[in-house]
C-alpha positions in Angstrom: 38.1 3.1 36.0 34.9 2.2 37.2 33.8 -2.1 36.5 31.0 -1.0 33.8 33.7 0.9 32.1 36.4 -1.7 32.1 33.9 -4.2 30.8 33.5 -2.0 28.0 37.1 -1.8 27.2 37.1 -5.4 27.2 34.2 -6.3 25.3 35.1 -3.5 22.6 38.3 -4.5 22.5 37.5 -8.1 21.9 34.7 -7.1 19.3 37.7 -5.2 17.3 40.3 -7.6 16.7 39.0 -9.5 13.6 38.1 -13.3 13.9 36.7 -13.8 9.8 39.9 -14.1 6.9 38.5 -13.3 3.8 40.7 -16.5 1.9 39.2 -16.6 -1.5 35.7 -15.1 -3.0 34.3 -16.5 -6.4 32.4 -14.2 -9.0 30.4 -15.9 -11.6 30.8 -14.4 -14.5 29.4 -16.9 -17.1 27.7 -20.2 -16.6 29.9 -22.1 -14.0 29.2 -26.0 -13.3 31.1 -26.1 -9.7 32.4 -23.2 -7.4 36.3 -24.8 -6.2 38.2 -23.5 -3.3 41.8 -25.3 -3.4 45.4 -25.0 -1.3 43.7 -24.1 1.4 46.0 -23.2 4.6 45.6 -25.2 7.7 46.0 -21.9 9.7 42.5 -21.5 11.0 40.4 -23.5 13.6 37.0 -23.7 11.0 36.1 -22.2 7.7 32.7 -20.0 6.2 31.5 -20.1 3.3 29.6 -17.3 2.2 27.2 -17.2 -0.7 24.6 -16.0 -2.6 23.8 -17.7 -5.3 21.0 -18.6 -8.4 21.4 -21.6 -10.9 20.2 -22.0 -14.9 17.8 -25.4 -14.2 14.2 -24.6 -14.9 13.4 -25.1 -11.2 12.5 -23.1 -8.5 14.8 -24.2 -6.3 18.2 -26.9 -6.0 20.0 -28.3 -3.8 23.8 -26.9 -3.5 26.0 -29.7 -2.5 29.4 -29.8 -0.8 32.0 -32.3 -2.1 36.0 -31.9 -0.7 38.9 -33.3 -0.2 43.1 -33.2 0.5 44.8 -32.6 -2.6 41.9 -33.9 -4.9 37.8 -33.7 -3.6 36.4 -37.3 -2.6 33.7 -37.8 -5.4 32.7 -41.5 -3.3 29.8 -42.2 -0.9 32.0 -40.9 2.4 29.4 -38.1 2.9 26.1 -37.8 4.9 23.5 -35.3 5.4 20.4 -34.6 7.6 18.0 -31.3 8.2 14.7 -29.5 7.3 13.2 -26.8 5.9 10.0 -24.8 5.9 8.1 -23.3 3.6 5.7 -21.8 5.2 3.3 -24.1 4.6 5.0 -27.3 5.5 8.0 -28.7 7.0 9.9 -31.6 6.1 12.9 -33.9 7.1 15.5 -35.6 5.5 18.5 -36.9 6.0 21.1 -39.6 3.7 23.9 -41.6 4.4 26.8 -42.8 2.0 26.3 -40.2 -0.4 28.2 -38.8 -2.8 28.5 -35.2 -1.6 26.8 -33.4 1.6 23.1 -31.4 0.5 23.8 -27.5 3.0 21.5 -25.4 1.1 18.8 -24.3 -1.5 19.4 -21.9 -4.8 17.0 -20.4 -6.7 16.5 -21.7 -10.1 15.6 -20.4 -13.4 12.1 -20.7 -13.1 12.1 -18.3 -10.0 11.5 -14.7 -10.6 14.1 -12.9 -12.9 16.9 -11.9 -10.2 16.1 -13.4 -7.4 19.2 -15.3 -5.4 19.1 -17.8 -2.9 21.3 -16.8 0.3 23.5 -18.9 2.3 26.4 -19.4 5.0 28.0 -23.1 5.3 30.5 -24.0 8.6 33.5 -26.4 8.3 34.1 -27.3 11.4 37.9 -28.5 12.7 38.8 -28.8 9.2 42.4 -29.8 9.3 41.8 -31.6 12.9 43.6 -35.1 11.5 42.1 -37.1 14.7 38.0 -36.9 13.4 35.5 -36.9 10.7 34.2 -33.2 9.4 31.6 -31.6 10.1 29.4 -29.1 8.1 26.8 -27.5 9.1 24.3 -24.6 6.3 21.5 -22.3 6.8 20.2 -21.1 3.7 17.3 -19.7 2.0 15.5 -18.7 -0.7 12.4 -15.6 -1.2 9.9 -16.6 -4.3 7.9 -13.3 -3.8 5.9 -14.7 -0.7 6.1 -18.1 -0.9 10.6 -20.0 -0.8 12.1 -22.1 1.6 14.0 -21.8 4.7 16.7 -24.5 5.2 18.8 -26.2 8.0 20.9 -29.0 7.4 24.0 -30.8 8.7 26.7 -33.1 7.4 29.8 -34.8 7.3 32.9 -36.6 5.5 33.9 -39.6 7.0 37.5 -38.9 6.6 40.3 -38.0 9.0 42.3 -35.9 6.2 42.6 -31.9 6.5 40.7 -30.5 4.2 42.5 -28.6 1.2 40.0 -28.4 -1.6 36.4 -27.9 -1.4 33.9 -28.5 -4.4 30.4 -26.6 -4.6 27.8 -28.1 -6.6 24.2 -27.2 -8.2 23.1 -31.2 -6.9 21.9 -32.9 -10.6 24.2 -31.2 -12.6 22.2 -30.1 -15.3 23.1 -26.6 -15.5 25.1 -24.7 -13.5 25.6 -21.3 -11.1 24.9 -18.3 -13.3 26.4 -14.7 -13.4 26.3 -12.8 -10.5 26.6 -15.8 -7.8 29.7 -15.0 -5.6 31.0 -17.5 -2.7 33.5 -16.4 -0.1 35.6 -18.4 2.1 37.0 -17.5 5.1 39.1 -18.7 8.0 37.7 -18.8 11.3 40.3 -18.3 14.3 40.1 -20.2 17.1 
């Protein structure tokens, strides 16, 4: 078989076997305050979250925080958080330590056009490594019919624990993730 041809072989053959495990996906249906993933198998290397999502707030936009935990999600200031966004117009930082939850991404709020959805992925990196803090890492953004957001960020839960629960939260609480949001989680093989 000539090299180009064996490369192929490889290449498809590595693209085929399936690294993603869908674990658990989340439908709104109603109203929902917080999105929870729990029991949580320590079988993967890192974890995906998955979501598209749109809260009830008259905003245009939230923050959607990350919160978790083993056996019960860590609600103290064990968390930070750092990144940017764009908006076209202008870019800005931010970034906060000893916080109560990690800020990955931005979802449209009520005051967005009817049916619009912020998108989003969020990495959980070595999440049941017992020997270092986690890592979380979200890209998300949000379309306002030419103007929304763009957003990077990066965290982490200063805790050694595997993670087994995992909390998902519009940030002030004063509403919650509407019908039609759906968050997936998968396991990442390593």
């Amino acid at each position: 078989m000539p090299i180009l041809g064996i490369l192929a072989s490889q290449i498809t053959g590595h693209l085929s076997t399936n690294s993603y495990e869908s674990i658990q996906t989340v439908t709104v249906g109603s109203t929902q305050t917080s999105i929870s993933f729990s029991s949580i198998p320590s079988t993967y290397k890192h974890l995906q979250i998955r979501w598209i999502a749109r809260v009830s707030p008259a905003t245009t936009d939230e923050n959607l925080q990350i919160q978790v935990g083993n056996g019960s999600i860590d609600t103290g200031t064990n968390y930070s958080h750092h990144g940017l966004y764009g908006t076209g117009s202008a870019a800005v930082v931010f970034g906060n330590a000893s916080v109560s939850g990690a800020n990955l991404g931005r979802v449209t709020g009520a005051s967005s056009s009817a049916n619009m959805f912020g998108a989003g992925v969020i990495d959980i990196l070595d999440y049941a490594n017992t020997n270092k803090y986690k890592t979380f890492r979200g890209l998300s953004g949000d379309d306002q019919n030419g103007s929304g957001l763009v957003w990077f960020a990066s965290g982490s839960w200063q805790n050694t624990a595997a993670i087994t629960n995992i909390q998902l939260n519009e940030l002030y609480g004063s509403g919650g993730f509407v019908a039609n949001s759906s968050f997936a989680l998968y396991g990442v093989k390593g």
